[in-house]
C-alpha positions as CSV (number, residue, x, y, z in Angstrom):
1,X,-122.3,8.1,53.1
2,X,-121.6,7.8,49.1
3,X,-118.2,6.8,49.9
4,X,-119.0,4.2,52.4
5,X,-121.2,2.8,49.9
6,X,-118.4,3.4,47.0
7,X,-118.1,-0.1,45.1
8,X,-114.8,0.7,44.3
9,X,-113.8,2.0,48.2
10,X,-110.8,0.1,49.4
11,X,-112.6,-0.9,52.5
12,X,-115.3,-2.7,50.3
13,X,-112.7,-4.1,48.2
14,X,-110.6,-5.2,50.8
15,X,-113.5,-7.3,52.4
16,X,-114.6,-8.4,48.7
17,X,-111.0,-9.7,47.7
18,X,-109.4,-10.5,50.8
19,X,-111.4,-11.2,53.9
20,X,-114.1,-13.1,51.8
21,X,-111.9,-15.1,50.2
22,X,-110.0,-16.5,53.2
23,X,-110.0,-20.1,53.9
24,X,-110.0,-20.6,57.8
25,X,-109.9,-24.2,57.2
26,X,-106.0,-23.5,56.8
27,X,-105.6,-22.9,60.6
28,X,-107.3,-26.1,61.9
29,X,-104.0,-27.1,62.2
30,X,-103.0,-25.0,65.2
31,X,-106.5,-26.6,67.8
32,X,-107.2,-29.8,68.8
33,X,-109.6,-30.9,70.9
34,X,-107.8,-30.1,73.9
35,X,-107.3,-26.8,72.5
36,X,-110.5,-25.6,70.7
37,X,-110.4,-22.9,68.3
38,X,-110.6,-19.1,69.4
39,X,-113.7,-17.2,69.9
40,X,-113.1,-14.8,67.4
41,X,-113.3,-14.8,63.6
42,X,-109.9,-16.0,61.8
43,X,-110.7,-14.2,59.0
44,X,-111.1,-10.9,60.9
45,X,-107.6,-11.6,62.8
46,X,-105.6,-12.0,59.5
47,X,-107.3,-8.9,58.0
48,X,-105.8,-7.1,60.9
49,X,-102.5,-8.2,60.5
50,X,-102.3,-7.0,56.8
51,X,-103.9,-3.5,58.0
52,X,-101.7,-2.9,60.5
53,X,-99.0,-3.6,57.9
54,X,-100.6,-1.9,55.1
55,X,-100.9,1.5,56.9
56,X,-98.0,0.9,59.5
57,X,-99.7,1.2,62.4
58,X,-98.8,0.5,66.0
59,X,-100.5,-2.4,68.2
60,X,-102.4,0.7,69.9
61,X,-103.4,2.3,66.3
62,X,-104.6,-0.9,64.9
63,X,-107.3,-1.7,67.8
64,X,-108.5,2.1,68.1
65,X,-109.2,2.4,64.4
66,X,-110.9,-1.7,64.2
67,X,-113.0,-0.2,67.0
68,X,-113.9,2.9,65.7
69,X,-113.2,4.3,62.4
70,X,-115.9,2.9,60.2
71,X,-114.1,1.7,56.9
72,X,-112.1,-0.1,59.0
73,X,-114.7,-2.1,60.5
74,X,-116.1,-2.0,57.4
75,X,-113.6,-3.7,56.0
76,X,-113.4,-6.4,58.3
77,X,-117.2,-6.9,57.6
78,X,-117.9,-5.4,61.2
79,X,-120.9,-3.3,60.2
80,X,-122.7,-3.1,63.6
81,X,-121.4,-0.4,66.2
82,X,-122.3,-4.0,68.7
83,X,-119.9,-6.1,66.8
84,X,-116.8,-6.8,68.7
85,X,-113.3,-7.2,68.1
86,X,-111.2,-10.0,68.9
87,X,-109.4,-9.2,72.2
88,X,-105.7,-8.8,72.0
89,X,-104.8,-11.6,73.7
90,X,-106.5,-13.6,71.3
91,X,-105.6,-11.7,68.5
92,X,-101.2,-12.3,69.8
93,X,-102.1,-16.1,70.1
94,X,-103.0,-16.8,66.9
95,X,-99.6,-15.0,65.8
96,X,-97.9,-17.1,68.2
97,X,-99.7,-20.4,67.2
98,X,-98.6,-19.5,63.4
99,X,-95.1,-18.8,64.3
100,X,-94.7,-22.2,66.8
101,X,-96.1,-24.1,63.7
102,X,-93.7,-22.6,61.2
103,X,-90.6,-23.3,63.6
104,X,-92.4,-27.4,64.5
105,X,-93.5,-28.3,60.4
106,X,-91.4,-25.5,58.2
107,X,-94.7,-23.5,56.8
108,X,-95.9,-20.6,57.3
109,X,-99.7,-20.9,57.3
110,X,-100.0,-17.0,56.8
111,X,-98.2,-17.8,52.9
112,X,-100.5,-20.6,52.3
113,X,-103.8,-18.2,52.8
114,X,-101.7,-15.5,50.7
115,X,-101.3,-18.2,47.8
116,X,-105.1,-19.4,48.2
117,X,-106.2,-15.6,48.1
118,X,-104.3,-14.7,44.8
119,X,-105.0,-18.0,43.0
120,X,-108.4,-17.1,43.6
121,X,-108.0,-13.6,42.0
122,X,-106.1,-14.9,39.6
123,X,-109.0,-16.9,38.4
124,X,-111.2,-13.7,38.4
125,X,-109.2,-11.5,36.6
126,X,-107.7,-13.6,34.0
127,X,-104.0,-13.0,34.9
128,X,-101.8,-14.2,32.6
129,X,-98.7,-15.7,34.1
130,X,-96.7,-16.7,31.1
131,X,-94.4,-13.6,31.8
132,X,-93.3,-12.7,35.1
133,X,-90.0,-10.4,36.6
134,X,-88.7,-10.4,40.1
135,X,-86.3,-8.1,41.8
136,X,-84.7,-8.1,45.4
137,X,-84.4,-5.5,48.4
138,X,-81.9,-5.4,51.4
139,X,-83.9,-5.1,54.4
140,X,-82.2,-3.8,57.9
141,X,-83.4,-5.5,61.2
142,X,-84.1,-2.9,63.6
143,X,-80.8,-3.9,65.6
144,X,-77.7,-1.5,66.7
145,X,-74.7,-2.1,64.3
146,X,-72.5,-4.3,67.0
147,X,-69.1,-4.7,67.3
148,X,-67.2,-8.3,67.4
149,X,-66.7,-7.5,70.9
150,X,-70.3,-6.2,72.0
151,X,-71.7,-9.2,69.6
152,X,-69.7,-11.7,72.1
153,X,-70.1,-9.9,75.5
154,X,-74.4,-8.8,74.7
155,X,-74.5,-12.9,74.3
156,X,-73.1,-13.6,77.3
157,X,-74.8,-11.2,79.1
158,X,-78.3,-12.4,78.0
159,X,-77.0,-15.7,79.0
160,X,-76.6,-15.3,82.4
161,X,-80.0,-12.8,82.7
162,X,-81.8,-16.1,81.5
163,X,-80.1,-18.7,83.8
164,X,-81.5,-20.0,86.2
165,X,-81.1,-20.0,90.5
166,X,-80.2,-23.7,89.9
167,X,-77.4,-23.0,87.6
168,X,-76.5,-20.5,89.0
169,X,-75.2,-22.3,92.1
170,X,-72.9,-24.4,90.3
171,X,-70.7,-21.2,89.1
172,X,-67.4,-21.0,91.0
173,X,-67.5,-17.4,93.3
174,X,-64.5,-16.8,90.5
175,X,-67.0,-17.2,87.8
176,X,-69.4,-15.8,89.4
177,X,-67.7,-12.1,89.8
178,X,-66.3,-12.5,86.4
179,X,-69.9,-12.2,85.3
180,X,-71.6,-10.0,87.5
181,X,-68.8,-7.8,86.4
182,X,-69.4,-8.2,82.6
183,X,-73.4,-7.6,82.7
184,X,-72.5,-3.8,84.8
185,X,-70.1,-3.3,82.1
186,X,-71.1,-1.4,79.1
187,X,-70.0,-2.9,76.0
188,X,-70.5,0.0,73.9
189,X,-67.9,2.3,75.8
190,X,-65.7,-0.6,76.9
191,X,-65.0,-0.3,72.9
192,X,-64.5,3.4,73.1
193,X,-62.2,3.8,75.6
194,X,-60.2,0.6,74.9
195,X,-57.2,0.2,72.7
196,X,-57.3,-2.7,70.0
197,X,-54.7,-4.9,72.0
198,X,-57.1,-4.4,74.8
199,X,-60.3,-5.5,73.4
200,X,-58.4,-8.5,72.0
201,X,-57.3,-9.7,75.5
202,X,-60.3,-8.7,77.1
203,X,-62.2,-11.0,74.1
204,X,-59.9,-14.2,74.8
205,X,-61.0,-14.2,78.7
206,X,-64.4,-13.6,77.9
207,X,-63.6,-16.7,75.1
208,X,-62.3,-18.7,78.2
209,X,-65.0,-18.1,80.6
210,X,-67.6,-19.1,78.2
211,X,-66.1,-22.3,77.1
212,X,-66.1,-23.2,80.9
213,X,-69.7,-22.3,81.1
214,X,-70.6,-24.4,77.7
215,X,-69.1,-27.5,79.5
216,X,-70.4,-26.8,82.8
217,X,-74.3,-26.9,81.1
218,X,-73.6,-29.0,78.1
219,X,-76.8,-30.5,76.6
220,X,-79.1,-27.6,77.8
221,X,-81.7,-27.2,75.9
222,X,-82.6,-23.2,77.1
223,X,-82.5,-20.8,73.6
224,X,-79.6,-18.8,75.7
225,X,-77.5,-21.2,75.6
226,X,-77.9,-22.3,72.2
227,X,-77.2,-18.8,71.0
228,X,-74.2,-18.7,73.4
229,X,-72.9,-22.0,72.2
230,X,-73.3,-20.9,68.0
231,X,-71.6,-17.4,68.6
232,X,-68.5,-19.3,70.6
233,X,-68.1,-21.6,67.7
234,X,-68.7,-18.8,64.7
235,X,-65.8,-16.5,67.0
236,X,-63.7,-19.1,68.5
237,X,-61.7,-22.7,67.7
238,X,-60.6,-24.1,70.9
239,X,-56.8,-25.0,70.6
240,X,-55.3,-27.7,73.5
241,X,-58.2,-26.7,75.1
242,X,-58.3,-23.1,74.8
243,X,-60.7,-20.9,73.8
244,X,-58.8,-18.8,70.7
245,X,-60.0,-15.9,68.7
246,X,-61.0,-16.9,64.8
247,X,-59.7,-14.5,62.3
248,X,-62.1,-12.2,61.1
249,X,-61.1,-13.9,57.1
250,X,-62.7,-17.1,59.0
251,X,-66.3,-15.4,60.0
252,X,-68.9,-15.9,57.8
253,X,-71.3,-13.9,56.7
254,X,-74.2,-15.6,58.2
255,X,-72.7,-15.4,61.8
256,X,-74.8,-13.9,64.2
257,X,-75.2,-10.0,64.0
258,X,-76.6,-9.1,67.3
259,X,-78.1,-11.4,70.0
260,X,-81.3,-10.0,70.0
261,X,-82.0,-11.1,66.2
262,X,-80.1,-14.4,65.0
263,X,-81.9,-14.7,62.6
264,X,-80.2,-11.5,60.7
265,X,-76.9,-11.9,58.2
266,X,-74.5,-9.3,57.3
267,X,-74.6,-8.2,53.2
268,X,-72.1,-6.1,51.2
269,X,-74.5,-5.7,48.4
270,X,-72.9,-3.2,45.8
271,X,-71.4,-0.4,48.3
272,X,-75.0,-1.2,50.9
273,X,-73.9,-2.7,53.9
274,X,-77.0,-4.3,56.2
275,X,-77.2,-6.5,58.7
276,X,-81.0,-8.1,58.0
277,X,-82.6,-9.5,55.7
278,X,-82.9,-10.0,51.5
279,X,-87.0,-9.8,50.1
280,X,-87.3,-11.3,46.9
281,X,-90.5,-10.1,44.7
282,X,-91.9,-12.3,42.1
283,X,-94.8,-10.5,40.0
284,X,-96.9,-11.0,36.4
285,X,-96.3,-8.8,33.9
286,X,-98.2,-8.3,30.5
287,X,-99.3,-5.2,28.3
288,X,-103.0,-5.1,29.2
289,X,-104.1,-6.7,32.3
290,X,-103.9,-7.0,35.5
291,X,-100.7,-7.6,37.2
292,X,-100.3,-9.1,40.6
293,X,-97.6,-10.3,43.4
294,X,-97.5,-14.6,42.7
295,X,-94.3,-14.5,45.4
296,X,-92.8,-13.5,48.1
297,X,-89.4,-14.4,49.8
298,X,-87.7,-13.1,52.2
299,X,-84.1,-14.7,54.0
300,X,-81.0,-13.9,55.5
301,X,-79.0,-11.1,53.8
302,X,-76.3,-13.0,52.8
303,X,-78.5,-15.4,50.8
304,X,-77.8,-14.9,46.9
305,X,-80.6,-14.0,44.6
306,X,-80.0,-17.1,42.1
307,X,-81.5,-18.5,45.4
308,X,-85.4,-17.1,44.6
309,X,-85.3,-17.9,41.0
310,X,-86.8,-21.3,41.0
311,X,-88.6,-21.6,43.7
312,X,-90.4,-18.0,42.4
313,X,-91.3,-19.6,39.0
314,X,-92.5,-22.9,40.7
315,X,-95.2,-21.1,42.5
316,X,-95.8,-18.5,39.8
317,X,-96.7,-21.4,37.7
318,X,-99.2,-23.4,40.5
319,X,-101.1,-20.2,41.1
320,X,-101.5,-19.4,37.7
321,X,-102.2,-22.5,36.0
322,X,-99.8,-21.9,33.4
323,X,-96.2,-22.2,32.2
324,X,-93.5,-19.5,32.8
325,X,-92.1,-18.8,29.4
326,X,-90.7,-15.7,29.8
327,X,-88.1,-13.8,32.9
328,X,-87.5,-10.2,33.5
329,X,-85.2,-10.3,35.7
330,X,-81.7,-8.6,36.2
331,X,-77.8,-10.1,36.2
332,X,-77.3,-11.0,39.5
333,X,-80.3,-13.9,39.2
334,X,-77.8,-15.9,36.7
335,X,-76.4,-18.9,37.6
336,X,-75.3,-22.4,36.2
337,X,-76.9,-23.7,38.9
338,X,-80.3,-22.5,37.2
339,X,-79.5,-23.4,33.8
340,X,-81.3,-27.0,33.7
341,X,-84.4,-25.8,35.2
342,X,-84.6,-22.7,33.6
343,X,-83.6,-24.5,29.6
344,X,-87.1,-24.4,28.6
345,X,-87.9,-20.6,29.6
346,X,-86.5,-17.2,27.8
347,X,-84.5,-15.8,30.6
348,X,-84.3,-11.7,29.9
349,X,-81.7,-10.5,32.1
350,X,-81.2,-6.5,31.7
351,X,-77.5,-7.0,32.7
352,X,-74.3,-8.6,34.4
353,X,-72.6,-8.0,37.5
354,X,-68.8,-6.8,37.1
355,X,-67.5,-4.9,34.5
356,X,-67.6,-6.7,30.9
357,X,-64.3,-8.6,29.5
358,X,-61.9,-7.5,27.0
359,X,-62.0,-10.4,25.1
360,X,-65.2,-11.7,23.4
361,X,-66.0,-15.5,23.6
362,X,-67.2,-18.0,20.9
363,X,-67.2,-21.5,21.3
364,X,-67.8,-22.9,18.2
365,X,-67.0,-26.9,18.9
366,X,-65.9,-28.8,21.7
367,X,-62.3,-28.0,21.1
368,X,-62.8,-24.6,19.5
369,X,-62.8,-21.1,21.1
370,X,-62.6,-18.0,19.3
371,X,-61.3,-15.4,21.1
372,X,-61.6,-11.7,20.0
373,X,-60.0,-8.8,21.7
374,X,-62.3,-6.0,21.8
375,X,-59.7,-3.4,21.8
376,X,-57.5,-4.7,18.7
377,X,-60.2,-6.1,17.0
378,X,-57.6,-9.3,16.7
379,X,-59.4,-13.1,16.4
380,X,-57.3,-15.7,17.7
381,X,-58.2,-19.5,18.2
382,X,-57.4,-20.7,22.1
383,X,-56.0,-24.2,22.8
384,X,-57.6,-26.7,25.2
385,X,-55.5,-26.9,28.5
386,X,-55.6,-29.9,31.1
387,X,-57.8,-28.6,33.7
388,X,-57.5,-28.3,37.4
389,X,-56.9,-30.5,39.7
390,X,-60.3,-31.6,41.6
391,X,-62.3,-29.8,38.6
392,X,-64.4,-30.9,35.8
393,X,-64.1,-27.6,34.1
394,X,-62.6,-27.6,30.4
395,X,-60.1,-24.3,30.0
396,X,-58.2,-22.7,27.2
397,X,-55.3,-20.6,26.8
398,X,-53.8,-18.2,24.6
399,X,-50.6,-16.9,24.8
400,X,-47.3,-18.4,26.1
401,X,-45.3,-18.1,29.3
402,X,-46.3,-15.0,31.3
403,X,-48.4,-13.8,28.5
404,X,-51.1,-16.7,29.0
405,X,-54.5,-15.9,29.4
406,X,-56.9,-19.3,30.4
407,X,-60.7,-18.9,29.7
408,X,-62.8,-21.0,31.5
409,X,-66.6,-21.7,31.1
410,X,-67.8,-19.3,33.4
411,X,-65.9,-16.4,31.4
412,X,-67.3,-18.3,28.0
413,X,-70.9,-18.3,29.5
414,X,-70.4,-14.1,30.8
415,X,-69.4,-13.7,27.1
416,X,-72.9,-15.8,25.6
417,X,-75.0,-13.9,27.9
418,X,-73.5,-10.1,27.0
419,X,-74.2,-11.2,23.3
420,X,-77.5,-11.9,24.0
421,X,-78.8,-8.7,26.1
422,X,-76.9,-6.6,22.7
423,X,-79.7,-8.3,20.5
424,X,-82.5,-7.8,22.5
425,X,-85.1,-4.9,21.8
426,X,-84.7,-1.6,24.1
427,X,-88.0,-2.2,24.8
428,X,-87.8,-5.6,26.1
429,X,-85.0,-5.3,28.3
430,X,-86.8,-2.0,30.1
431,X,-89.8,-4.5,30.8
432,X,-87.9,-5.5,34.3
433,X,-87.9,-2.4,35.1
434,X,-91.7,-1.7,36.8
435,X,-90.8,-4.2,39.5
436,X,-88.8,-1.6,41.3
437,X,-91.8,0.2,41.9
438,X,-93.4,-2.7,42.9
439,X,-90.1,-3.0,45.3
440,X,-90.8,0.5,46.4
441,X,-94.7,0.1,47.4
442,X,-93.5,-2.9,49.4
443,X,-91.3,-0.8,51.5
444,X,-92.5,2.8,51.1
445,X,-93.6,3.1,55.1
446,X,-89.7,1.4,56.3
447,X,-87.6,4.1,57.7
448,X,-84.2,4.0,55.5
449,X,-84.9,1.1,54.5
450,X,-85.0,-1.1,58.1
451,X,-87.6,-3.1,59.6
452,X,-89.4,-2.1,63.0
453,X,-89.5,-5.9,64.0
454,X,-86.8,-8.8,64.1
455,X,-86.4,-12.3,63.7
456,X,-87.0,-13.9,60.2
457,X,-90.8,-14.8,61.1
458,X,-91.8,-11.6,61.8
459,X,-90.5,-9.8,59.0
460,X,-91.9,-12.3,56.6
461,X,-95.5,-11.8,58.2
462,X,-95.0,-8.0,57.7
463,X,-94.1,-9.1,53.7
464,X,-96.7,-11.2,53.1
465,X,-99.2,-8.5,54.5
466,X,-97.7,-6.0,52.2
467,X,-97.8,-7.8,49.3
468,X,-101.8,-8.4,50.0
469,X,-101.9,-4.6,50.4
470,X,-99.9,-4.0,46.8
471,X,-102.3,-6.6,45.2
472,X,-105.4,-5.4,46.5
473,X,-104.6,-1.6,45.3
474,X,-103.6,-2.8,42.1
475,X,-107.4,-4.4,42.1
476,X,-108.9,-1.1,42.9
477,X,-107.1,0.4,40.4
478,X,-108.3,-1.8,37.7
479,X,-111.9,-2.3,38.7
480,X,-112.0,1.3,38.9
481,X,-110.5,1.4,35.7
482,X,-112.9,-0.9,34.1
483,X,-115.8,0.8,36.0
484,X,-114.5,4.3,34.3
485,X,-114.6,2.7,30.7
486,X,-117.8,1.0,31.3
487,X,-119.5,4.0,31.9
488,X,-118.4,6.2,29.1
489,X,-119.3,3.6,26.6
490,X,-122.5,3.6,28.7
491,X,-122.3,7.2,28.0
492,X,-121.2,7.6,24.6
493,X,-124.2,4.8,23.3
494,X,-126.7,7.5,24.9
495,X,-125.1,9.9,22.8
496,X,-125.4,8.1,20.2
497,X,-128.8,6.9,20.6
498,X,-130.0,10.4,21.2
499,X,-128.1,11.4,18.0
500,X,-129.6,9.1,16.0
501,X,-133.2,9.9,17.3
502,X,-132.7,13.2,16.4
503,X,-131.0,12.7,12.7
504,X,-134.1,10.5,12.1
505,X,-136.8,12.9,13.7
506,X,-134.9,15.7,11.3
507,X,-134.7,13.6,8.2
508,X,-138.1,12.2,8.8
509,X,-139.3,15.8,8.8
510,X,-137.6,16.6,5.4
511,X,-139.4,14.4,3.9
512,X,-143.3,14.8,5.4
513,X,-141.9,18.8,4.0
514,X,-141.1,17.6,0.5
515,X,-143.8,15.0,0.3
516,X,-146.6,17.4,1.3
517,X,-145.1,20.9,0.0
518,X,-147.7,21.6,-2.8
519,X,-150.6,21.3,-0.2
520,X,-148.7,23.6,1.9
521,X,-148.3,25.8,-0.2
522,X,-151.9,25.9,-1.2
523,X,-152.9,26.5,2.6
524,X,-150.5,29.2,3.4
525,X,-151.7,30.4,-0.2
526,X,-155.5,30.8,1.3
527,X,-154.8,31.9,4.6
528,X,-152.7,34.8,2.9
529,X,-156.3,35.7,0.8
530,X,-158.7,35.1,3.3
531,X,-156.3,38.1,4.8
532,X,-156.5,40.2,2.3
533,X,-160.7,39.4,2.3
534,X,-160.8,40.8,5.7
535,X,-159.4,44.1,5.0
536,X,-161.6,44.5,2.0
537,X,-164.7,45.0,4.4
């Protein structure tokens, strides 16, 4: 039972830092009075959800252990074998009331109690957030990898699966076989077997028949038909009033990946292809204390990193009280676009994406650039050009003819920020470099690197529970930490005190000896004679 009672156990910790610090006043929100709130303990509910994220359990693994493995319950501040769980209904409700309120008012209530929870700890521990580093992670849905064709045809199919009898009647018998046809086929092998000329004909009549069906039930409001009606428009133009095939150049990357998860975008990210999802972490960093997680954002794949920057240092800077002076971070967070917000704050980025120029940039007035080939060592000054039409953007050439080379200020600002990174410390620029652990801890229990769930809501629940996991070890660690050093100064100031005792009890005895030597000597002097005495009768 030493363990149970451990101050430093993860199950006391995790009711200590987490489930006594949530605010349940964040999900009055989701009752009225028509609709009271649930007979079971929020709190308890939310602390689920993170330890069913935090240990990657199953539904079925996270109600056997709250019922019975003791530092679970424990945890949860269930400390009586009579104290109940909430029931799984309840316990899928509150999820769905926190994902129906995102969708309605655009916040997630679950990041609010995350925000409310680290501020709070925050607070406790002192963490300093004048420095702070961020890094991204791909993250697959759990989808198949689709083809064009079985992206277009799965549609469909779940289309018609959701209609309903009334809809149903008005199809044409024409339409009718057309579809009962397509939901027996399999998409899969239809691809296999089929030629590429094939698949393209066999795409332009699906192409038709669901134009027909888009006008027949324009203005339904059924999720199906929605999805049907984005994937026609992201594959298909109608021409004269004909469904045509887009070119694949004319897709974008934020199309629809699969039917059964919208939500996900395809990413070419550096050789890693994924159709899913891109997590941004956003975490504290200094020498001595106590670093936590201040943010977590997670969107489509194909949504750039310079995305997270200022949104990441806004809340970095409300939960911690204090001003962001100083980014880890690495190239592919630099933008223009954050240059204005970001003036004010030392951005450290630890490099840049693409390979670095041969010629080295220096603008030295408005009119003058210096340009200095790398590989010659040459230092020529380039002329202002007029710029392009329907652009703002100043360029300069060098050259003549069909030896010109234009510079423009994107290539001037590559060249600044490579100067920069050369004249920073070793040292400083390896400081981003502890966030890809704290990448790895987020998604140490994902199988090669995809998610079990889909949709964007879900997968941000499941980061937001991680990142209270990540935070909550890094407390234990500490306290622990603290706890250790505590107790060997607690230690080593017994030593000492004992030490002391003794040097005094020794010294103090040294000088009763020299102080009463003579009489001493005079005693042991006597006892020696009155020896001898006894011998002599």
């Amino acid at each position: 039972m030493s363990g149970y009672k451990d101050e430093c156990g993860w199950h006391n910790q995790f009711r200590k830092q987490i489930i006594s610090r949530l605010d349940e006043s964040v999900f009055k929100v989701l009752y009225s009075k028509k609709m009271g709130a649930p007979n079971a303990s929020i709190s308890v509910m939310v602390g689920m959800m993170i330890l069913k994220e935090a240990f990657g359990w199953s539904d079925a693994q996270l109600f056997e252990n709250c019922r019975y493995n003791l530092l679970v319950r424990s945890a949860l501040g269930l400390f009586n074998l009579s104290d109940e769980i909430p029931a799984e209904s309840t316990y899928y409700l509150l999820r769905r009331h926190v994902h129906t309120y995102e969708r309605e008012h655009g916040e997630n209530l679950l990041e609010r109690v995350f925000e409310s929870v680290t501020r709070d700890q925050i607070k406790e521990f002192e963490v300093s957030g004048e420095q702070i580093r961020m890094d991204s992670k791909l993250l697959g849905s759990n989808i198949a990898w689709y083809s064009r064709y079985e992206i277009i045809h799965q549609t469909l199919v779940l289309f018609y699966k959701k209609m309903s009898k009334t809809q149903y009647r008005l199809l044409s018998d024409q339409e009718k076989q057309e579809l009962e046809s397509l939901v027996t086929e399999e998409a899969q092998k239809t691809v296999y077997r089929s030629t590429k000329q094939d698949i393209q004909t066999r795409l332009k009549t699906i192409g038709s028949l669901i134009y027909k069906l888009l006008q027949l039930y324009t203005g339904s409001e059924i999720e199906a038909y929605k999805l049907l009606k984005r994937v026609f428009e992201e594959q298909y133009e109608v021409v004269d009033q004909n469904a045509e095939l887009r070119s694949r150049e004319k897709i974008e990357s934020g199309s629809v990946q699969s039917p059964h998860d919208p939500d996900s975008s395809y990413r070419n990210k550096a050789g890693q292809k994924v159709k899913g999802y891109s997590l941004n972490v956003t975490e504290t960093t200094s020498d001595e204390s106590l670093d936590l997680i201040t943010n977590i954002q997670l969107e489509k794949a194909n949504v750039a990193d310079t995305h997270f920057v200022e949104p990441a240092i806004r809340s970095t800077e409300e939960l911690t009280g204090s001003r962001v002076k100083k980014v880890y971070a690495d190239g592919a967070y630099q933008s223009p676009d954050n240059d204005d917000f970001c003036k004010n704050i030392d951005m450290v980025f630890t490099g840049m994406q693409g390979a670095a120029s041969r010629y080295d940039l220096l603008l030295t007035s408005p009119e003058g650039l210096w340009v200095t080939d790398t590989k010659t060592g040459n230092c020529l000054l380039a002329r202002k050009v007029k710029k392009l039409k329907n652009s703002k953007e100043d360029r300069w050439v060098i050259g003549h003819g069909k030896d010109s080379i234009y510079f423009g200020q994107q290539a001037i600002r590559a060249s600044y920020l490579r100067r920069i990174m050369k004249k920073r410390p070793i040292e400083e620029l390896q400081k981003r470099n502890n966030v890809e652990a704290t990448i790895f801890h987020m998604g140490c229990l994902l199988r090669n690197g995809k998610s079990k769930y889909r949709s964007l809501f879900k997968n941000n629940i499941w980061a937001i529970c991680r990142a209270f996991w990540v935070n909550l070890i890094r407390i234990i660690n500490y306290v622990t930490k603290l706890l250790d050093n505590t107790l060997k100064k607690s230690a080593n100031r017994v030593s000492t005190i004992i030490f002391q005792l003794i040097t005094e009890l020794i010294n103090a005895l040294n000088q009763f000896l020299r102080q009463n030597m003579h009489e001493l000597a005079e005693m042991i002097h006597f006892s020696a004679f009155n020896q001898k005495s006894k011998t002599y009768f």
